[in-house]
C-alpha positions in Angstrom: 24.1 -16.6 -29.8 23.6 -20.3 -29.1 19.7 -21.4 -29.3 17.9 -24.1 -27.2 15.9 -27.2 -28.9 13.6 -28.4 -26.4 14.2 -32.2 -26.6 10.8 -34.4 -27.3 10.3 -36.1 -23.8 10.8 -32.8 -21.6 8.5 -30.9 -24.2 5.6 -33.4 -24.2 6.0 -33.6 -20.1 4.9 -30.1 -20.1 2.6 -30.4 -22.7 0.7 -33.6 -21.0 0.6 -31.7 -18.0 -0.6 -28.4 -19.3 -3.7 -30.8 -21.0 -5.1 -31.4 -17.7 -5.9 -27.6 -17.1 -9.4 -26.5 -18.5 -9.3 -24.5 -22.0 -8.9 -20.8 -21.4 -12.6 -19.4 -22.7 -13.6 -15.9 -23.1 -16.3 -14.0 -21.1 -19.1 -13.5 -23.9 -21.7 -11.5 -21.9 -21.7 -8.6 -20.9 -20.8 -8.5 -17.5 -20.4 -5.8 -14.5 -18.4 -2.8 -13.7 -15.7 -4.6 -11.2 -16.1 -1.9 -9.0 -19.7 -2.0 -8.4 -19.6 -6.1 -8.4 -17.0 -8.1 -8.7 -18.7 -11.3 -7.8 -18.5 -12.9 -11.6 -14.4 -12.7 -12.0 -12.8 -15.6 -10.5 -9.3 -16.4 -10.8 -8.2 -19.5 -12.7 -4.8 -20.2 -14.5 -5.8 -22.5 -17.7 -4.9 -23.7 -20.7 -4.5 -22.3 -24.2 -7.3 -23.8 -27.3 -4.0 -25.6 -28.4 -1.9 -26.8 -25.3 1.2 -24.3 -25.9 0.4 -21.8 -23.0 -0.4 -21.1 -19.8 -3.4 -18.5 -19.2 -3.9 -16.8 -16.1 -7.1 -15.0 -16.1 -10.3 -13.7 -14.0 -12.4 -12.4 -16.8 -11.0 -8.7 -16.3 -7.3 -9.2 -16.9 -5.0 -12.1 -19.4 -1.4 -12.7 -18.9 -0.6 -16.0 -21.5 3.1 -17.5 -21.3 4.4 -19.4 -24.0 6.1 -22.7 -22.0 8.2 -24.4 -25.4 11.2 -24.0 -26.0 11.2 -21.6 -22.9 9.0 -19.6 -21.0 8.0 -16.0 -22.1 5.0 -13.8 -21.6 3.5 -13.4 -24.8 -0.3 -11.4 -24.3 -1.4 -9.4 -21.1 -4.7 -7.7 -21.6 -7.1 -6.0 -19.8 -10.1 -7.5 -21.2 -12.3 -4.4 -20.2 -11.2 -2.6 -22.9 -9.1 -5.0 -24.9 -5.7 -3.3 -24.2 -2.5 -5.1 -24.9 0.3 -4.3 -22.5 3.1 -6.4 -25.1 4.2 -5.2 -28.0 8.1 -7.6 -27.6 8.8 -10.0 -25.6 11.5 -10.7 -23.2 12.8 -13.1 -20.8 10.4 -13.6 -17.5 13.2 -12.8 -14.9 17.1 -12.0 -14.7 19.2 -13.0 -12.1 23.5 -12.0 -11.4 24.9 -14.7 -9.6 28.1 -14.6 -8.7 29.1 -11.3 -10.6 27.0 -13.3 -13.8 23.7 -12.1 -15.3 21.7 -14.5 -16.3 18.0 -14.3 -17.9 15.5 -16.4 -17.0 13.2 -17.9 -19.5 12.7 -15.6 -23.0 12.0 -16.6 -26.5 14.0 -14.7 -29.8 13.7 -14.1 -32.6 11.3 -11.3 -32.9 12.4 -8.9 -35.8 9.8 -6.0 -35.0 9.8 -4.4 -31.9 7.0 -1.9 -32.0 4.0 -4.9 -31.9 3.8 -8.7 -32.1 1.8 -10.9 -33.9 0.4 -14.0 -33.0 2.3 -16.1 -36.0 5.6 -15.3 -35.1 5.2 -17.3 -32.0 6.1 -20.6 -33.6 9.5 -19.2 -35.4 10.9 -18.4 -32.0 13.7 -19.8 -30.4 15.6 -20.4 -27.1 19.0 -19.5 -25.9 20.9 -22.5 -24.2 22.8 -19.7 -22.0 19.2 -19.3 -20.3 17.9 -20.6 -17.3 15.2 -23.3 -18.9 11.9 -23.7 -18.2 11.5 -27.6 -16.5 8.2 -27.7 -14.4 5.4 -25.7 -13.5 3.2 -26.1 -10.3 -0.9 -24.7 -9.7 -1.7 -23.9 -6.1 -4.1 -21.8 -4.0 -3.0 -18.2 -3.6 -1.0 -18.4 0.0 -1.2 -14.8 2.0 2.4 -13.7 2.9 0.7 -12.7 6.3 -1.1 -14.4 8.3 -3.1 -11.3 9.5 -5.0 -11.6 13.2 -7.5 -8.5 13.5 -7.8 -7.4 17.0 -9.4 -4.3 16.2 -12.5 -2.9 14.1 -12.5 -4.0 10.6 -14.7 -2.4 7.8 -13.9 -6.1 5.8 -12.0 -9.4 7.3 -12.4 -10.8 3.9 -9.2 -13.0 2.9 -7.6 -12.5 -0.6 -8.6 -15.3 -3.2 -6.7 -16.4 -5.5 -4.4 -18.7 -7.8 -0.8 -19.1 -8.1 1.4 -21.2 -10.5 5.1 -21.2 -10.3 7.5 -21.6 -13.1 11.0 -23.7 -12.5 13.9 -23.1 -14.0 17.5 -24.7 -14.1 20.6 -24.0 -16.3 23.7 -25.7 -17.5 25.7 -22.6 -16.7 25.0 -22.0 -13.8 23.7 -25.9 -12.4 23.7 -25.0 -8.3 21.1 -22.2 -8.7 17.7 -23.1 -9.0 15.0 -20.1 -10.1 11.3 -20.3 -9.4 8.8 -17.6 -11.3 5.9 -16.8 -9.0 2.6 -15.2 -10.2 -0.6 -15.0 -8.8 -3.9 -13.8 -10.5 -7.4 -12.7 -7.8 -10.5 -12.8 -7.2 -12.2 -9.7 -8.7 -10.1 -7.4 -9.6 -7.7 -6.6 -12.4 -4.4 -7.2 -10.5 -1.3 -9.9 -11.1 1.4 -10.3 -8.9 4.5 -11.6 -9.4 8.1 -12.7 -7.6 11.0 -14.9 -8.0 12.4 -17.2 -5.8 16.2 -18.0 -5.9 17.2 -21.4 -3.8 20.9 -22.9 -3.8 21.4 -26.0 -4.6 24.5 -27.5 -4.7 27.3 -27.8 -2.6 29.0 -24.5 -2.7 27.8 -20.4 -1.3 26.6 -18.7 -3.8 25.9 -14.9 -3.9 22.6 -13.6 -5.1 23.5 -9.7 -6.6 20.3 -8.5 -8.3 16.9 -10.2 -8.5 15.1 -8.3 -11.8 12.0 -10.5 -10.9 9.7 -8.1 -14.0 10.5 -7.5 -17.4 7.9 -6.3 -19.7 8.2 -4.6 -23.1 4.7 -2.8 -23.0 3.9 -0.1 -25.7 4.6 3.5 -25.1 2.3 6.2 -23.5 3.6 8.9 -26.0 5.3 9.7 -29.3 7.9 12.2 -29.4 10.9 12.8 -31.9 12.8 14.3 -28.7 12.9 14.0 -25.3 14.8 11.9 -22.5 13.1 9.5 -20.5 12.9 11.9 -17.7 10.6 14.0 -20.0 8.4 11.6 -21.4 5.6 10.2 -20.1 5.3 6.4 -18.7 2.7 4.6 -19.2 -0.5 5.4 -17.1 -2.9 2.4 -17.7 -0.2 -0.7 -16.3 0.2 0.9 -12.2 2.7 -1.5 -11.1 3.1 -1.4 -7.0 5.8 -3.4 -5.0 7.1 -4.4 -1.9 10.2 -2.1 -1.9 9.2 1.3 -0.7 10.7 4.3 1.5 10.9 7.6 1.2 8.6 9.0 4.1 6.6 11.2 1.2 3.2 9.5 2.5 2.8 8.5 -1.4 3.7 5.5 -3.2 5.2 7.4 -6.2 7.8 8.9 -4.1 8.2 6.1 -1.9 8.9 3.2 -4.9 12.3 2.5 -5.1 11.7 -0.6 -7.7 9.5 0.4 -10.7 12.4 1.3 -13.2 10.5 2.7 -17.1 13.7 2.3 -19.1 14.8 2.8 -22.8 14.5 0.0 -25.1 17.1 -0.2 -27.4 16.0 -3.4 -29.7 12.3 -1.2 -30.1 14.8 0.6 -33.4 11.3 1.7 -35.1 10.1 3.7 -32.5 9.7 7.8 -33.2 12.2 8.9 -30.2 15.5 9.6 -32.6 17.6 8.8 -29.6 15.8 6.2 -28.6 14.5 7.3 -25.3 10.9 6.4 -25.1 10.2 4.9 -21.5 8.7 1.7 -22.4 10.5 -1.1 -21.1 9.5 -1.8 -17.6 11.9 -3.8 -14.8 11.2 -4.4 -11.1 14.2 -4.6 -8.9 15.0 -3.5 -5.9 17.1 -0.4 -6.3 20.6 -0.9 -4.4 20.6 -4.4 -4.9 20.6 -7.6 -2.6 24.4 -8.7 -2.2 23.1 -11.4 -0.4 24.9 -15.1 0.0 23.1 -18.2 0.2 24.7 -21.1 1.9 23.9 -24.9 0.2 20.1 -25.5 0.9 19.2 -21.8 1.5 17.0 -19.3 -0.5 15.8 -15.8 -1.4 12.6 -14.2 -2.2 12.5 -11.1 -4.8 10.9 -7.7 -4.5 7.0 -8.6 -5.1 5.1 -6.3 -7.5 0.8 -6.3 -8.0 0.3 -5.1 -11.1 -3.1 -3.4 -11.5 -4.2 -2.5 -15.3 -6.3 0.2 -15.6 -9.1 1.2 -18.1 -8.8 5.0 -18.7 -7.3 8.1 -17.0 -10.3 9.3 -14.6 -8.3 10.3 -11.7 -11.0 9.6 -9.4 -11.9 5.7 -11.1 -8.3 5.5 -10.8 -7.8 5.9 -7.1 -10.9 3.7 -6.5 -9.2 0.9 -8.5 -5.8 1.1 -6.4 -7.9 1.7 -3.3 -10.1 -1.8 -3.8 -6.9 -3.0 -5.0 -5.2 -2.5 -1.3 -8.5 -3.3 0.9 -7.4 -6.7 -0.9 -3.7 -7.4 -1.3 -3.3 -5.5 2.5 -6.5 -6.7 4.0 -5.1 -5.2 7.5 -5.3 -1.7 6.2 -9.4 -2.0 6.7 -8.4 -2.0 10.0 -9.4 1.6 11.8 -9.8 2.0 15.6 -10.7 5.3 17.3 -7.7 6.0 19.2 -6.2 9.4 20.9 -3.0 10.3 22.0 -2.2 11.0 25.5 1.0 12.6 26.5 1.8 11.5 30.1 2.9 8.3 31.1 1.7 9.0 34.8 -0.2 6.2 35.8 -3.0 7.9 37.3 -3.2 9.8 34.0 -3.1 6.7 31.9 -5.9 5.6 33.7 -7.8 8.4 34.3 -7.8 8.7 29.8 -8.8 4.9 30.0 -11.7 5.8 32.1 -12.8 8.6 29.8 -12.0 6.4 26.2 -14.6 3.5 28.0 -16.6 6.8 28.8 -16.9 8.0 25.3 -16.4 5.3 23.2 -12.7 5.5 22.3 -11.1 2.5 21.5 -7.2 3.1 21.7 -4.6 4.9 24.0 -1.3 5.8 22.2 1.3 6.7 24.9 2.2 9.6 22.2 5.8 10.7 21.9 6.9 13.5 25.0 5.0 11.0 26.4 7.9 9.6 28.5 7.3 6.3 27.3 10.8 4.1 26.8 9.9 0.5 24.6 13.5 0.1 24.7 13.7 -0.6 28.4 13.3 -3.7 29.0 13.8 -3.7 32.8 11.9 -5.7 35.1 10.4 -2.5 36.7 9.5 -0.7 33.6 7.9 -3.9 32.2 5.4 -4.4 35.2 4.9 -0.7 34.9 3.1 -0.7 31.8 2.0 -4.4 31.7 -0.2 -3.2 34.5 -1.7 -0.2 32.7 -2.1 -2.3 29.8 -3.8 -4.9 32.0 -6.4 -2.0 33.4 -7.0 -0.9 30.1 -7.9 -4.0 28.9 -10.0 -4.5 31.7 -12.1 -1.6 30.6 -12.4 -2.5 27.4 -9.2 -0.2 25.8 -6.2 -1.3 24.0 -3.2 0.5 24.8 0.0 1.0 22.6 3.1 3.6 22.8 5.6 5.2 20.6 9.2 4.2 19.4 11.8 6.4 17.4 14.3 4.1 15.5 15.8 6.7 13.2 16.5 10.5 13.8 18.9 9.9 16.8 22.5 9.4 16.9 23.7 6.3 18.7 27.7 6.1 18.4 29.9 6.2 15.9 30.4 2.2 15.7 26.1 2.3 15.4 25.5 4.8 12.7 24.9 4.5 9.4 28.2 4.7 6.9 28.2 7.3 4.4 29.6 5.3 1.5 31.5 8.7 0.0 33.1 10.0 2.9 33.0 6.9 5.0 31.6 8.8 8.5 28.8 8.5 10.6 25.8 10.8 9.9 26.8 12.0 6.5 24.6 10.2 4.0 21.8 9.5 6.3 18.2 10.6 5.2 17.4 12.9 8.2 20.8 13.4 9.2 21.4 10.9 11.9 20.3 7.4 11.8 21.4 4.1 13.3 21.7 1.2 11.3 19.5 -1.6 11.4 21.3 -4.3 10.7 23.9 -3.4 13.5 24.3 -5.0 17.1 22.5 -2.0 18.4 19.8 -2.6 15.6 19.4 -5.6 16.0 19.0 -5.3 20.1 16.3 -2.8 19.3 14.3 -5.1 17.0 14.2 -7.6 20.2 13.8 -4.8 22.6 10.8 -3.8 20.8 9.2 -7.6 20.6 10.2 -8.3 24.1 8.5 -5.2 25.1 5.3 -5.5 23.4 5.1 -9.8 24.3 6.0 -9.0 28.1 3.1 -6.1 28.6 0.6 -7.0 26.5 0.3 -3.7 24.1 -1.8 -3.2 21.5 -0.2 -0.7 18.8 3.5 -0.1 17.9 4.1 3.8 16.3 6.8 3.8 15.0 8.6 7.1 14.3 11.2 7.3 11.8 11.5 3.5 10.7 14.1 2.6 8.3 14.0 5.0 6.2 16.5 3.0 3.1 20.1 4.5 4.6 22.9 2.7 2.9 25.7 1.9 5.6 29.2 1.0 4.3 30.0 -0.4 7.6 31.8 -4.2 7.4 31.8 -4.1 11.6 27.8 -4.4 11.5 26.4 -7.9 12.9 23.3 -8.1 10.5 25.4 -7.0 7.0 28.6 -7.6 5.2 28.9 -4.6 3.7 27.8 -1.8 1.6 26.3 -4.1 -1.0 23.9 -5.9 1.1 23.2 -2.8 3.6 19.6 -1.5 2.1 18.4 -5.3 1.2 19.5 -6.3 5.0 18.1 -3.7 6.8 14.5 -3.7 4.7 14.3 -7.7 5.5 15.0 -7.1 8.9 12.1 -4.4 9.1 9.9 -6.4 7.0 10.3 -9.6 9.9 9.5 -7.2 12.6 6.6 -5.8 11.3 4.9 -9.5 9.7 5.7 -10.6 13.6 3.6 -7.4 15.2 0.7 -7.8 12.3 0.3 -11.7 12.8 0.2 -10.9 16.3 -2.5 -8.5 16.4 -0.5 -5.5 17.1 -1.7 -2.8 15.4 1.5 -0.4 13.6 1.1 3.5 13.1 4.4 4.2 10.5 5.3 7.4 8.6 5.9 5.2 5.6 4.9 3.4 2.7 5.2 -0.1 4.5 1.8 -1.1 4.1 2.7 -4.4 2.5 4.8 -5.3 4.8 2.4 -5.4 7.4 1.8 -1.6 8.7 -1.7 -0.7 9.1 -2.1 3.5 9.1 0.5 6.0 7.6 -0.1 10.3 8.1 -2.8 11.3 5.7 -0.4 14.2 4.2 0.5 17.5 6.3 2.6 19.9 7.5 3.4 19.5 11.0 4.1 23.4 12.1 0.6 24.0 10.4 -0.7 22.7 13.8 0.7 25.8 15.2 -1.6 28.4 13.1 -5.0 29.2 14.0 -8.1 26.8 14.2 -10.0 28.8 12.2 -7.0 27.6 9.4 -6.5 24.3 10.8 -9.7 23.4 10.0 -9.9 24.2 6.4 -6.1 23.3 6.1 -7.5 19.7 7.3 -9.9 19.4 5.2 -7.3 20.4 1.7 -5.3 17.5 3.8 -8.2 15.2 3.8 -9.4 15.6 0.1 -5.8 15.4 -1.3 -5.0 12.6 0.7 -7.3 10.3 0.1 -7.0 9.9 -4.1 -4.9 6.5 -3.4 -5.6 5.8 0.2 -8.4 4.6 1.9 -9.8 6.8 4.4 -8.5 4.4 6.9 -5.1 4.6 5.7 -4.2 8.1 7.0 -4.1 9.7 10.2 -5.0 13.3 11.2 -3.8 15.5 13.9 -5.9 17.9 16.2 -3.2 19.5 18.7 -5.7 19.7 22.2 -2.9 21.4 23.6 0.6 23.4 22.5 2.7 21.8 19.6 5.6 22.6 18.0 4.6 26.4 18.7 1.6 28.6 17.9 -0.8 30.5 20.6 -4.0 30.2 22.7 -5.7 30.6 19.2 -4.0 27.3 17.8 -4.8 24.9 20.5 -7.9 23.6 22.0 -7.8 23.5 26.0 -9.5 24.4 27.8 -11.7 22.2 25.9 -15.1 23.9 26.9 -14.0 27.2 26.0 -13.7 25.8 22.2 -16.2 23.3 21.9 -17.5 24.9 19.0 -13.9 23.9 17.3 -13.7 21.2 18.9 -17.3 19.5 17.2 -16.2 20.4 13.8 -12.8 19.1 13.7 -14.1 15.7 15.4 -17.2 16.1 12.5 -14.5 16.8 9.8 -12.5 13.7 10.5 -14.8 11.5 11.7 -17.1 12.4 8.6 -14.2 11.6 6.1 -13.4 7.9 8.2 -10.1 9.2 8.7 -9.2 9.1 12.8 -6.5 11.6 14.0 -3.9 11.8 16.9 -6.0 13.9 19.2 -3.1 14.6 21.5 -3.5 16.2 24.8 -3.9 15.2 28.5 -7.7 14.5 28.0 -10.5 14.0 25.9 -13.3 16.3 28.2 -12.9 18.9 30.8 -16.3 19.2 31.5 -19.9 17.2 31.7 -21.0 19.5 28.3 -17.8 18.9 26.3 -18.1 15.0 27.5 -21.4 14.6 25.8 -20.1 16.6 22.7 -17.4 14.0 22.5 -20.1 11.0 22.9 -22.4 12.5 20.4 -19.7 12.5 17.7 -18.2 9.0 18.3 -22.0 7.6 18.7 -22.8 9.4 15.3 -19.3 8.0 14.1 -20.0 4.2 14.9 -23.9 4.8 14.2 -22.7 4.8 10.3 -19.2 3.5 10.6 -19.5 1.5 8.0 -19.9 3.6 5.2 -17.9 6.5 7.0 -14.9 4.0 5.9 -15.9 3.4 2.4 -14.2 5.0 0.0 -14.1 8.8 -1.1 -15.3 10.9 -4.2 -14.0 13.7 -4.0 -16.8 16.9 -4.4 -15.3 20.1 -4.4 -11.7 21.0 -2.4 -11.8 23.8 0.3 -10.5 26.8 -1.0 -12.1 29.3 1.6 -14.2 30.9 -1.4 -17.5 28.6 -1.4 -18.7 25.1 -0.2 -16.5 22.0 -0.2 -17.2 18.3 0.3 -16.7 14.6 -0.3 -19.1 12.0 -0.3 -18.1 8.2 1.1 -19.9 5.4 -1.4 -20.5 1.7 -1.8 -22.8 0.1 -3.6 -23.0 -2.9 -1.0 -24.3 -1.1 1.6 -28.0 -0.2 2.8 -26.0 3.2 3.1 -25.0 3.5 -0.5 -23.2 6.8 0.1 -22.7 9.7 3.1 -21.9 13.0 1.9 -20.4 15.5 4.1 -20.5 19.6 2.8 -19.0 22.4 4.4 -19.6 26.3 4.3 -16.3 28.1 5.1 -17.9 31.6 4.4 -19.0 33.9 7.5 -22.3 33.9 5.8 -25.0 31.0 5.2 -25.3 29.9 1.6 -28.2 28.0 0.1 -27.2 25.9 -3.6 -27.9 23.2 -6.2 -25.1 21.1 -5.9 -24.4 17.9 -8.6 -23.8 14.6 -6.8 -22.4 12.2 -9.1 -23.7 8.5 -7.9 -22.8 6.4 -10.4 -20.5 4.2 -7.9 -23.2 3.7 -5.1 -25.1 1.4 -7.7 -27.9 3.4 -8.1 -29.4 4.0 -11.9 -32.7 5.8 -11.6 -33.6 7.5 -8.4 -31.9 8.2 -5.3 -33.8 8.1 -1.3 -31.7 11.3 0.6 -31.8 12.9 3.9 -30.0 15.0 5.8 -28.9 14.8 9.0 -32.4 12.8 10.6 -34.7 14.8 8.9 -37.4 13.8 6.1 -36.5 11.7 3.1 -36.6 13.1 -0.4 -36.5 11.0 -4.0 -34.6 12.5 -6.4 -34.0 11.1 -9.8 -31.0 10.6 -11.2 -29.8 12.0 -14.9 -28.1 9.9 -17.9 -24.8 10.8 -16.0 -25.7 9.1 -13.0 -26.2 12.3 -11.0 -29.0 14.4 -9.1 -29.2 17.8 -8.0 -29.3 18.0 -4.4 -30.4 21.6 -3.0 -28.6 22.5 0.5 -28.2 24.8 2.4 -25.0 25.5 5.2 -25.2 27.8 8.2 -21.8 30.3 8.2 -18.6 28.4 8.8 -21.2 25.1 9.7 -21.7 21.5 8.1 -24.2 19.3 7.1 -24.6 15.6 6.3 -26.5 13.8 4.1 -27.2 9.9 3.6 -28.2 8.2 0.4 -30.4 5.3 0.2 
């Protein structure tokens, strides 16, 4: 191997420059629980007490890169609790170019792999085969969005921030240049990170494989045996990027670019095979197989990187929950909405009439609706411009449903299988056009010409792109089976930036969220809709409480079937509305009470004058406390059927500083003493609580943060209960 001397002028360039940076300086009082008050962490990037490094930092998290003789991360700490997330290092980025890997950036040299320590650093060397380090740049954090809220907002707070961007050129490889992205936030523990690839010289060059993260973090556990299948990865570093499908309504099984891999230089680690999962990489799995033409570039996968300070599920969710309110602001984004099945004109504004009526803010044409975005006839456009036109007239967005995948097109259309070469063979749910062909690409422009010429409000999107490879080489928008997943994802990505900047608000049953989707299902089982009420509504509630660990309450949407779906009886459904307005209340109070809104799909929100005012009573009480109704969830007790079961929204901001919403699921009424933990409302020695409007009691809290609060629920009834 070939080492790189930094030559004196380039060194002391970077070294002048990194002087004009203020000195990196430790937080030395104690300061606050993020998550009650983030106000003290700003985000700076600095320099090091002697001039070597660059420090990113916000007084909760440190990521320090060494810049001479090449860049590489060499400390990233949560300074909460001191935790070091390197133990080796490694180069910042790999890219193949051309059939070549190349890494980008490292230092070697490093003899131990288990931990590093601090006067190594000077020893290390380069490798001239690298792509070098040559400039850095400091700029305000930029928002890949430029998000327009048309809707209600629990926050339109912008994400703060600073970036700095590394450059990088090689002699190997002198057309290519690479440019290392990270940002560090305002108030919260999160870093983000991405690579830019441009082309520079005169030639195409062909970007393979963009590993944009490469971080050699100590391991979660020790174990003589085991693969890395077996073994646990580490919990405290939750790493979250922009490549995700899977239509599982979680980011776990939707991430297709966190890789935990073996580390093969780490020789003193117990694992006798060598299988611990400890050395992290984030790439898009599939690959990019995409060529740049002289002057062109490419943007990696981008991955936030949250670091997290212990293994309390419920602190846990709260920190990836704040964590989204900010990197996604659009998710805070939640407007009442139903779904109406008719595209009859009269009955689209006859629902309009009733939403303005009641307080409903949104009519989704709903799916059987007869509703066709893809027809972009003259006719069909001044169809539903007008209704979109009456509907905004009364104060009511309207928006419709789309199915991209889940249909056949044609055999020229469809998705490849790469094995057997057909149609329809490899294709997640069995039949699936291709994005990236002619047809896809129509139906992207369909879709925009649609929404621009009529004026709606809300795409839902059924079935988007779902990560189908296609081995297709006829396909308009691809080359081939290389570049298939990476083209169609882009392709997706554009549409749904276009619809966010625009105000359109996007219903999708996946994890697109940073791309520019707003609401995803909450978690269910769609021919549960077709049991009883008397299960739906504890079934919704086990659906609520499990769905909302990671997500916001505003993330997920519910379902309340008013009339026949997918099967089921007179006992499953809800018309005649008046004849099960006892139903009806709670599974508006259940949904409502947890923030989360659901597809209430039916001809009609009232029948009668009685069940009108029932629906105005819960939307008033809804909008009454809105605003804590969509603050996050602690999760009480899950609904098993045997005894009460609850959740309780919180935030310390608030006049509200929490709303707690119990449930009795027993045919009998039950009167207990039931710990409320309150340590995340900000409250440390007593606590103001009602319920319902009734009288005010003081209750104190304990050393744990918690009071016992004596209720009591009628049979199969609810109660609410504010906290000031």
């Amino acid at each position: 191997m070939l080492f790189f001397v930094c030559t004196t002028s380039h060194a002391q360039s970077l070294s002048d420059k990194l002087k004009q940076l203020p000195i990196y300086q430790t937080f030395t009082d104690p300061q606050p629980d993020w998550l009650l008050d983030s106000q003290p962490y700003t985000a700076r990037i600095f320099q090091d007490s002697q001039a070597k490094d660059l420090v990113l930092g916000n007084g909760l998290i440190k990521r320090r890169i060494r810049l001479s003789p090449n860049a590489a991360t060499v400390d990233f700490q949560n300074l909460k609790t001191q935790e070091q997330f390197i133990r080796s290092l490694r180069p910042e980025a790999r890219v193949t170019i051309n059939g070549q890997t190349h890494a980008v950036g490292g230092l070697y040299g490093q003899r131990e792999h288990a931990y590093f320590r601090e006067e190594w650093l000077d020893t290390l060397r380069a490798n001239t085969s690298d792509f070098q380090l040559i400039d850095f740049k400091i700029t305000d954090f930029t928002p890949r969005i430029a998000w327009k809220p048309t809707t209600w907002s629990s926050s339109t707070a912008l994400l703060k921030g600073q970036q700095v961007t590394l450059f990088f050129t090689s002699l190997q490889i002198p057309e290519v240049l690479v440019q290392v992205h990270y940002a560090v936030y305002d108030g919260m523990p999160v870093l983000s990170k991405w690579v830019t690839v441009q082309s520079i010289g005169q030639k195409p060059v062909v970007v393979d494989q963009i590993v944009h993260e490469i971080l050699a973090t100590p391991e979660e556990e020790s174990a003589v045996v085991g693969s890395p299948d077996q073994m646990k990865k580490p919990q405290k570093l939750y790493v979250e990027s922009t490549y995700a499908f899977n239509n599982a309504m979680r980011y776990e099984l939707s991430d297709q670019a966190t890789h935990w891999k073996r580390d093969s230089l780490y020789s003193s680690q117990v694992n006798y095979n060598y299988d611990t999962p400890c050395l992290l990489e984030v790439y898009p799995k599939g690959g990019i197989g995409q060529t740049l033409q002289p002057g062109q570039s490419i943007r990696s996968v981008e991955s936030y990187e949250l670091l997290l300070d212990g293994y309390d599920r419920e602190r846990n969710g709260l920190a990836r929950r704040r964590m989204y309110r900010s990197i996604a602001p659009w998710i805070n984004q939640n407007p009442i909405f139903m779904h109406l099945v008719s595209t009859e004109p009269e009955q689209v504004k006859a629902v309009v009439d009733q939403c303005a009526e009641t307080g409903y803010e949104l009519v989704i044409l709903s799916f059987g609706s007869g509703l066709n975005m893809e027809d972009t006839s003259a006719v069909n456009i001044l169809k539903f411009k007008q209704l979109a036109d009456y509907a905004h007239a009364k104060g009511i967005k309207l928006g419709g449903y789309s199915l991209f995948s889940s249909r056949r097109i044609d055999d020229a259309t469809d998705v490849i299988d790469p094995v057997s070469g057909l149609p329809n063979k490899g294709a997640q749910f069995g039949h699936a056009p291709c994005l990236a062909s002619q047809w896809g690409l129509d139906y992207i422009q369909k879709i925009k010409t649609f929404i621009s010429k009529t004026g709606f409000d809300l795409l839902e999107h059924d079935g988007p792109y779902p990560g189908d490879l296609c081995a297709s080489t006829m396909h308009a928008g691809h080359q081939g089976l290389a570049d298939s997943r990476w083209a169609q994802m882009e392709l997706q990505k554009e549409l749904y930036s276009w619809l966010n900047e625009r105000g359109v608000y996007i219903n999708a049953p996946d994890w697109y969220f940073l791309d520019g989707t707003h609401k995803i299902a909450i978690g269910y089982r769609e021919v549960n809709f077709s049991l009883s009420r008397q299960q739906q509504k504890i079934l919704n509630r086990q659906n609520i409480f499990d769905g909302t660990w990671e997500k916001t309450p505003s993330m997920g949407w519910g379902f309340v079937p008013l009339t026949k779906y997918q099967g089921g009886g007179p006992e499953a459904v809800l018309e005649p509305l008046s004849e099960h307005l006892t139903d009806y209340l709670q599974l508006m109070m259940q949904y409502y009470g947890a923030g989360v809104q659901a597809c209430y799909r039916g001809p009609r929100l009232y029948d009668t004058p009685e069940t009108k005012a029932t629906v105005q009573q819960v939307v008033s009480w809804y909008k009454t406390y809105r605003q804590i109704l969509n603050a996050d969830i602690i999760h009480l007790r899950r609904a098993d059927g045997r005894d009460w079961d609850g959740i309780m929204h919180v935030d310390p901001n608030l006049p509200q500083k929490a709303l707690i919403m119990l449930y009795n699921p027993l045919k009998q009424p039950i009167t207990r003493k039931i710990r409320i933990p309150l340590y995340y409302t900000g409250l440390t020695t007593e606590a103001r609580i009602r319920e319902m409007d009734g009288a005010t009691q003081t209750l104190t809290l304990n050393r744990a943060f918690e009071v016992e609060l004596p209720v009591r629920l009628a049979a199969e009834g609810y109660s609410w209960f504010v906290v000031e």
